[in-house]
mmCIF file of the N, C-alpha and C atoms, coordinates in Angstrom:
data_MODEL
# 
_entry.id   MODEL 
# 
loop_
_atom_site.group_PDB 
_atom_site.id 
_atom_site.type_symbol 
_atom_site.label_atom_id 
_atom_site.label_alt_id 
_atom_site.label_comp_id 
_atom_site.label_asym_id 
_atom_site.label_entity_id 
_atom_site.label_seq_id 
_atom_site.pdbx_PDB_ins_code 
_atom_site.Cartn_x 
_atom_site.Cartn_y 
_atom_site.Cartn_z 
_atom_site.occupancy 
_atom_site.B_iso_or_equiv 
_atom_site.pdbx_formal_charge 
_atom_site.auth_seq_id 
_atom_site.auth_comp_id 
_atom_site.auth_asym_id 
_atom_site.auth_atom_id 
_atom_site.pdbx_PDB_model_num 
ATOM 1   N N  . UNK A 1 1  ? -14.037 72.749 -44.706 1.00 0.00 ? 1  UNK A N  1 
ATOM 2   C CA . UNK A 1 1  ? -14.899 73.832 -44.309 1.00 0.00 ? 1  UNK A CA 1 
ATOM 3   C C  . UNK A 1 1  ? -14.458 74.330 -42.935 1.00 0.00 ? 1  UNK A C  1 
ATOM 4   N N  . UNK A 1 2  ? -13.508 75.233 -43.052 1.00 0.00 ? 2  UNK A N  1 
ATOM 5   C CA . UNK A 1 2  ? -13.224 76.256 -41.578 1.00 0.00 ? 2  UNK A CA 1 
ATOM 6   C C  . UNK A 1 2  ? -14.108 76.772 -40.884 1.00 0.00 ? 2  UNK A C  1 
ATOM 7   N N  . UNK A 1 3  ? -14.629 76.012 -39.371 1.00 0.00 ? 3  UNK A N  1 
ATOM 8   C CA . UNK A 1 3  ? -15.126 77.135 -38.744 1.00 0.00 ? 3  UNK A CA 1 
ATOM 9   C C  . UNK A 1 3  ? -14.806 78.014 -38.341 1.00 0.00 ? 3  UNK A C  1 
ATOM 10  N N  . UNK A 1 4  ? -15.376 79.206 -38.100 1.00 0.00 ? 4  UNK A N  1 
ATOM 11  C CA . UNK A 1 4  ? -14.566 80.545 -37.864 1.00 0.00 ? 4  UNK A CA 1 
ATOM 12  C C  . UNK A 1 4  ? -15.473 80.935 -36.671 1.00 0.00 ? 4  UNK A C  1 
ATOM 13  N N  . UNK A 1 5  ? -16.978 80.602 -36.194 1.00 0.00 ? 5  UNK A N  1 
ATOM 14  C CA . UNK A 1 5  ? -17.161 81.016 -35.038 1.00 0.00 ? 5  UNK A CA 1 
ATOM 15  C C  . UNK A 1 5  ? -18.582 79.517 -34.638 1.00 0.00 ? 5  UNK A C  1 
ATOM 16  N N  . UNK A 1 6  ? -18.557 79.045 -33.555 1.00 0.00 ? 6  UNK A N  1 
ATOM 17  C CA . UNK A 1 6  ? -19.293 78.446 -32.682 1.00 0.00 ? 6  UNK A CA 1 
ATOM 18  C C  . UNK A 1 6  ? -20.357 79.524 -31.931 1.00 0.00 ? 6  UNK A C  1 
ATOM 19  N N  . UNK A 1 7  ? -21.736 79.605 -32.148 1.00 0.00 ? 7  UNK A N  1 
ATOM 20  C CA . UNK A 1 7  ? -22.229 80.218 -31.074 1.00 0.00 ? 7  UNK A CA 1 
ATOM 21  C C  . UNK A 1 7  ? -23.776 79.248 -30.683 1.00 0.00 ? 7  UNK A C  1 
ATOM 22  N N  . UNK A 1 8  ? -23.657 78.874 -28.992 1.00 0.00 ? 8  UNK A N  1 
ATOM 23  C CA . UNK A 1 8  ? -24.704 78.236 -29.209 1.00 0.00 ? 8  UNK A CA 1 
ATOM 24  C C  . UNK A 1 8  ? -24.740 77.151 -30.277 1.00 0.00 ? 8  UNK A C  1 
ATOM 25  N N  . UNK A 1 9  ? -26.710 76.712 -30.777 1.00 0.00 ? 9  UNK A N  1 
ATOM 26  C CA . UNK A 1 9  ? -26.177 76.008 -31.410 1.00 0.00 ? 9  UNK A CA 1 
ATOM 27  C C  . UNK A 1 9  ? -25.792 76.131 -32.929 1.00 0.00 ? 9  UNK A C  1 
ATOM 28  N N  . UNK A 1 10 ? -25.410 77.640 -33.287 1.00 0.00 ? 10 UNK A N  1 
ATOM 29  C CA . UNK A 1 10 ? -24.915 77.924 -34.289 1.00 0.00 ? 10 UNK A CA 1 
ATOM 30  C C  . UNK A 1 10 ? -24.206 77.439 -34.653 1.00 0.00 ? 10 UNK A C  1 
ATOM 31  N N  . UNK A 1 11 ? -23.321 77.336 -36.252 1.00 0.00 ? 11 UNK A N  1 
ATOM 32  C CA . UNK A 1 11 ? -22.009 76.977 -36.786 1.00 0.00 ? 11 UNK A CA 1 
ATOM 33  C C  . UNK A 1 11 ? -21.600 78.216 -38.022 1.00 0.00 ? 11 UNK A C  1 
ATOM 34  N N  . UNK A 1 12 ? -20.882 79.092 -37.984 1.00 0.00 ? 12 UNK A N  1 
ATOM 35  C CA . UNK A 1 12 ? -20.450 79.471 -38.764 1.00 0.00 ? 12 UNK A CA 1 
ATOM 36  C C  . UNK A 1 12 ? -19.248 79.215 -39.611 1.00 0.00 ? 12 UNK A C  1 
ATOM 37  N N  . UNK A 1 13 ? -19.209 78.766 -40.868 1.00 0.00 ? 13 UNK A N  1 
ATOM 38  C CA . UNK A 1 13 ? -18.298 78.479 -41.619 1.00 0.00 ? 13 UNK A CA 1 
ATOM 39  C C  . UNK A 1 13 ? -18.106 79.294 -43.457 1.00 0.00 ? 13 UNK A C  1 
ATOM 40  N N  . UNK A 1 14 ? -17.019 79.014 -43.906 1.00 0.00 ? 14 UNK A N  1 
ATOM 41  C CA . UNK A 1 14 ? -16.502 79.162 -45.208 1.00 0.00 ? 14 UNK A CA 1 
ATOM 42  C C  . UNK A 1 14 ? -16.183 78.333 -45.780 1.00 0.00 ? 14 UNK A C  1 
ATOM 43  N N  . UNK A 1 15 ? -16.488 77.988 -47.259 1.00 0.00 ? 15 UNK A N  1 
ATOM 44  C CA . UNK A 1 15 ? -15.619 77.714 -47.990 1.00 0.00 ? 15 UNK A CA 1 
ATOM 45  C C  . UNK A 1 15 ? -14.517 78.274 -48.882 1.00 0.00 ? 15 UNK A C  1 
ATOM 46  N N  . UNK A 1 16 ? -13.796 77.919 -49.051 1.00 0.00 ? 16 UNK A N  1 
ATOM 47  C CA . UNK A 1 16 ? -12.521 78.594 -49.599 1.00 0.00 ? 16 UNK A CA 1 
ATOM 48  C C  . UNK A 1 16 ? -12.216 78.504 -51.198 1.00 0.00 ? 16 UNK A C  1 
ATOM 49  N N  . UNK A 1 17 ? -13.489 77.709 -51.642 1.00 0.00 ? 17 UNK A N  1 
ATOM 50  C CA . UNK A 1 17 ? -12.923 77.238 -53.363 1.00 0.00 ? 17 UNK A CA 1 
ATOM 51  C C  . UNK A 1 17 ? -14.235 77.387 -54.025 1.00 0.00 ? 17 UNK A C  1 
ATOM 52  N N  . UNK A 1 18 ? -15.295 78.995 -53.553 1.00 0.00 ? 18 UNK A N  1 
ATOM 53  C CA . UNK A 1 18 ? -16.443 79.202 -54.507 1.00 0.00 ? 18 UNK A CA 1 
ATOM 54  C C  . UNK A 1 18 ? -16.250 80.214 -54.869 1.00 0.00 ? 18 UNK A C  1 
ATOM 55  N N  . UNK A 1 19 ? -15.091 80.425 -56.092 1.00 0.00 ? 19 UNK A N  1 
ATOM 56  C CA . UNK A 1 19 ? -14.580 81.599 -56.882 1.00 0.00 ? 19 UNK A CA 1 
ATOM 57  C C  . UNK A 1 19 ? -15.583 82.194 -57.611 1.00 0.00 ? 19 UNK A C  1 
ATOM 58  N N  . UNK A 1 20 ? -16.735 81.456 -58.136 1.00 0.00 ? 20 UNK A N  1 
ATOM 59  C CA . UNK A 1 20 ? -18.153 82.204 -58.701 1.00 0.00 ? 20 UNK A CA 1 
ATOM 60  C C  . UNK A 1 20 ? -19.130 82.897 -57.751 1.00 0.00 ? 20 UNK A C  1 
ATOM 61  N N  . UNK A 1 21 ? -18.467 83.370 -57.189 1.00 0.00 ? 21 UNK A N  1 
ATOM 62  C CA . UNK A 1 21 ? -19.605 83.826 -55.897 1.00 0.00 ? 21 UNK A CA 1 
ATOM 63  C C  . UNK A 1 21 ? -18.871 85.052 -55.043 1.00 0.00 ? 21 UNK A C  1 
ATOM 64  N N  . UNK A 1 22 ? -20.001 85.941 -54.719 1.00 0.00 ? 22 UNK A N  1 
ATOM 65  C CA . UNK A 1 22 ? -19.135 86.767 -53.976 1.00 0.00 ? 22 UNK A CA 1 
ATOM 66  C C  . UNK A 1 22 ? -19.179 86.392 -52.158 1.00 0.00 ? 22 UNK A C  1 
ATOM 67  N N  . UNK A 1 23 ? -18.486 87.207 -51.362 1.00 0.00 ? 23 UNK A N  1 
ATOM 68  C CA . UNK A 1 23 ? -17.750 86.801 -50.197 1.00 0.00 ? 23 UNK A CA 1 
ATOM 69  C C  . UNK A 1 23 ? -19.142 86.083 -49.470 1.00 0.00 ? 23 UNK A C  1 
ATOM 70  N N  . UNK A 1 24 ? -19.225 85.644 -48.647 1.00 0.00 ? 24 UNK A N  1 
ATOM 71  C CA . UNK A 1 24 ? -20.278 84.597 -48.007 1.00 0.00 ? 24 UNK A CA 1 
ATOM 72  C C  . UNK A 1 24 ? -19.854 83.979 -47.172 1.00 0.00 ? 24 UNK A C  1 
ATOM 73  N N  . UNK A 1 25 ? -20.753 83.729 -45.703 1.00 0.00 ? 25 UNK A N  1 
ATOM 74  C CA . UNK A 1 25 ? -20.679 83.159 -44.977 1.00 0.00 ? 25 UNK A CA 1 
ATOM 75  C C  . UNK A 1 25 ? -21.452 82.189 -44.823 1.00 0.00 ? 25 UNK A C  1 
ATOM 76  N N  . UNK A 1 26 ? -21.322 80.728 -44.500 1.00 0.00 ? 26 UNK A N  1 
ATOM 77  C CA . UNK A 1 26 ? -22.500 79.398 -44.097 1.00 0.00 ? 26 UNK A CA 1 
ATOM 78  C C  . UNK A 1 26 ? -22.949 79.520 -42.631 1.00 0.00 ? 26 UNK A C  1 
ATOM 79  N N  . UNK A 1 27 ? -24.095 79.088 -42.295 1.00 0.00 ? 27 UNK A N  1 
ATOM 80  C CA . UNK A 1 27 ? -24.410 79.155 -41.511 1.00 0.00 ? 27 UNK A CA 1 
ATOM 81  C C  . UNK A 1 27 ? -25.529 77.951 -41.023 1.00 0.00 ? 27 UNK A C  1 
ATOM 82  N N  . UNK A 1 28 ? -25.189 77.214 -39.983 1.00 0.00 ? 28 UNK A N  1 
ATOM 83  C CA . UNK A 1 28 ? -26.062 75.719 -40.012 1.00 0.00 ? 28 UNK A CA 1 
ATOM 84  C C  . UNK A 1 28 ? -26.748 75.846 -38.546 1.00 0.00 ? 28 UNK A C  1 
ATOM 85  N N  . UNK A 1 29 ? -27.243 74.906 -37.923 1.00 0.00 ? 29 UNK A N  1 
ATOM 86  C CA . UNK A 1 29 ? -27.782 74.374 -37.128 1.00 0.00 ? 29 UNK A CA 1 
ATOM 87  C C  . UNK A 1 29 ? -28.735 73.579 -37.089 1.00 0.00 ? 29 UNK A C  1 
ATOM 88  N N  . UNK A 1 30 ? -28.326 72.088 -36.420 1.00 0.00 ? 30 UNK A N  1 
ATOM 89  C CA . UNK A 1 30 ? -28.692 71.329 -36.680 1.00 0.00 ? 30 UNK A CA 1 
ATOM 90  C C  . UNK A 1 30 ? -29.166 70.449 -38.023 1.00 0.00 ? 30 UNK A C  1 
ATOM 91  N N  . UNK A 1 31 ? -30.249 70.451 -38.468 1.00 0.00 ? 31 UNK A N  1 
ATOM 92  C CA . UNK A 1 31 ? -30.148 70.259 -40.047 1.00 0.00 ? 31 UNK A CA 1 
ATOM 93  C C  . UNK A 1 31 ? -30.462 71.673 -40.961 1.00 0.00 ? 31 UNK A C  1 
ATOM 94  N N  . UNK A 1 32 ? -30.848 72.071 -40.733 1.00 0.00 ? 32 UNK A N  1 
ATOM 95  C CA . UNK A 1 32 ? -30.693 73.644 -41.032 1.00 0.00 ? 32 UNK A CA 1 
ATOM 96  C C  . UNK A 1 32 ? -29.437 74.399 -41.393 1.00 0.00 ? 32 UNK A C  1 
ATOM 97  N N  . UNK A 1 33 ? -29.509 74.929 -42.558 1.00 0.00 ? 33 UNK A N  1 
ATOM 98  C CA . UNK A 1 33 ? -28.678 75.811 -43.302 1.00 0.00 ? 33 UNK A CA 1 
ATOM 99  C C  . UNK A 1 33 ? -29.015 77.179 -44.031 1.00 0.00 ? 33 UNK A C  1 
ATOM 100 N N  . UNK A 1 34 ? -28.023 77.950 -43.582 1.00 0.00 ? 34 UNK A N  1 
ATOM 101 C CA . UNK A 1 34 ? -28.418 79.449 -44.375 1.00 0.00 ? 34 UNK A CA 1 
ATOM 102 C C  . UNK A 1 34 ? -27.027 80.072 -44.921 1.00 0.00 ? 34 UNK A C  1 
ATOM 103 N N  . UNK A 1 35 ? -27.006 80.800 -45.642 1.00 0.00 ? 35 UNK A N  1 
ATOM 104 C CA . UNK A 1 35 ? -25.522 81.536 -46.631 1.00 0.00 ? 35 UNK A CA 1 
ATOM 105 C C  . UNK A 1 35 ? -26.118 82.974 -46.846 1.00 0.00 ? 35 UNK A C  1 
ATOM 106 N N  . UNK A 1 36 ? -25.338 83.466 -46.178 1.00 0.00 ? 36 UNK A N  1 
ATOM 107 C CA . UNK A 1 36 ? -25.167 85.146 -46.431 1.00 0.00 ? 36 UNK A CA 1 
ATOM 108 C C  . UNK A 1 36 ? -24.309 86.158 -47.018 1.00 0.00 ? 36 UNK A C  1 
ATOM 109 N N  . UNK A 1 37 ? -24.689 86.553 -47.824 1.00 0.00 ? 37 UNK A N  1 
ATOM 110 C CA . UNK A 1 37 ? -23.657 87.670 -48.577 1.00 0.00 ? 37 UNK A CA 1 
ATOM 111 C C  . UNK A 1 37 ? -23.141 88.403 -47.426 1.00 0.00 ? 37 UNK A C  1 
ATOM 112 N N  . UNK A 1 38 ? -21.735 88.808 -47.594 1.00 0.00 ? 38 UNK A N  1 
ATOM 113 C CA . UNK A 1 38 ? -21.511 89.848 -47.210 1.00 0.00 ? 38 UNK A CA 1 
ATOM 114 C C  . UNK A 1 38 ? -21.147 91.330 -47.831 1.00 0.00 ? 38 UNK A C  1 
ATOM 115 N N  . UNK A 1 39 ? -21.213 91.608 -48.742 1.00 0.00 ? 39 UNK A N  1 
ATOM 116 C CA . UNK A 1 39 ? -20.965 92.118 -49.240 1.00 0.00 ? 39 UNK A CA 1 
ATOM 117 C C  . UNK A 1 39 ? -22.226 92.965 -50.538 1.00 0.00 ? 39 UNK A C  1 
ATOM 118 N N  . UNK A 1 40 ? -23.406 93.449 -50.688 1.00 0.00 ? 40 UNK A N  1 
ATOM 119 C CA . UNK A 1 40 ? -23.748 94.107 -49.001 1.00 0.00 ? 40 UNK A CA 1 
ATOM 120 C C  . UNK A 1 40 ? -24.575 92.736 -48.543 1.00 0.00 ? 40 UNK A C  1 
ATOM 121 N N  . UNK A 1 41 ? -24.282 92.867 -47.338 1.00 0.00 ? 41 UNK A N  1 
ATOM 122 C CA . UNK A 1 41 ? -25.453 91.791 -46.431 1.00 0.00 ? 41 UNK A CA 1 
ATOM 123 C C  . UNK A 1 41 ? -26.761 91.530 -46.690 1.00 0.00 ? 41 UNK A C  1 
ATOM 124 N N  . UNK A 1 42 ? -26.445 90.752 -47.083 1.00 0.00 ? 42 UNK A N  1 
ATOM 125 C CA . UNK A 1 42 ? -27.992 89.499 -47.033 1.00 0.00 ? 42 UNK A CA 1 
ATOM 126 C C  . UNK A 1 42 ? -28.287 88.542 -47.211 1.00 0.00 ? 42 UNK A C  1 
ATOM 127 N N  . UNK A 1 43 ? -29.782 87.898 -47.545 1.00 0.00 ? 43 UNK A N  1 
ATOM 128 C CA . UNK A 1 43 ? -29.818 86.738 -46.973 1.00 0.00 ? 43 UNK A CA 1 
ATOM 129 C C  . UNK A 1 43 ? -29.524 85.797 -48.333 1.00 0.00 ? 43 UNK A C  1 
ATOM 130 N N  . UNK A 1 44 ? -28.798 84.754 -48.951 1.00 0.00 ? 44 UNK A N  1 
ATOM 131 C CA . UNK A 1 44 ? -28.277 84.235 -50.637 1.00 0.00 ? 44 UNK A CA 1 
ATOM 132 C C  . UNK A 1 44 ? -29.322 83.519 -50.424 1.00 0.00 ? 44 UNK A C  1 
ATOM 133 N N  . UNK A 1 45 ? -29.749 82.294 -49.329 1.00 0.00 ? 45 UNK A N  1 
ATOM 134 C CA . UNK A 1 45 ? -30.409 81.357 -49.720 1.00 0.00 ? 45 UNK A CA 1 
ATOM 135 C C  . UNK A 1 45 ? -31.084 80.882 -48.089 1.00 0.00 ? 45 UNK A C  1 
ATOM 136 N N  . UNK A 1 46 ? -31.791 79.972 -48.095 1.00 0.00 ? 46 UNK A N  1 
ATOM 137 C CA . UNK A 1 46 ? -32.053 79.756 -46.477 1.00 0.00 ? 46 UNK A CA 1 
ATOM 138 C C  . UNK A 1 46 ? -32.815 78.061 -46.779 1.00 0.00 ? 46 UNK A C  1 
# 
């Protein structure tokens, strides 16, 4: 899982091998997790 940006105590990451799905970003902190479409933007799951 590549992070691609640190902010605070954000984590933004990808995975690279969820071919059933369209483009998406992860998004954590602390135990907390959220996944966002990009494509158009919004929120997949929280």
């Amino acid at each position: 899982m590549p992070t691609i940006l640190r902010s605070g105590p954000y984590r933004f990451y990808v995975y690279s091998h969820e071919s059933n799905e369209p483009p998406h970003v992860h998004v954590d902190r602390d135990d907390l997790s959220a996944k966002f479409w990009l494509r158009p933007v919004g929120l997949a799951r929280n």
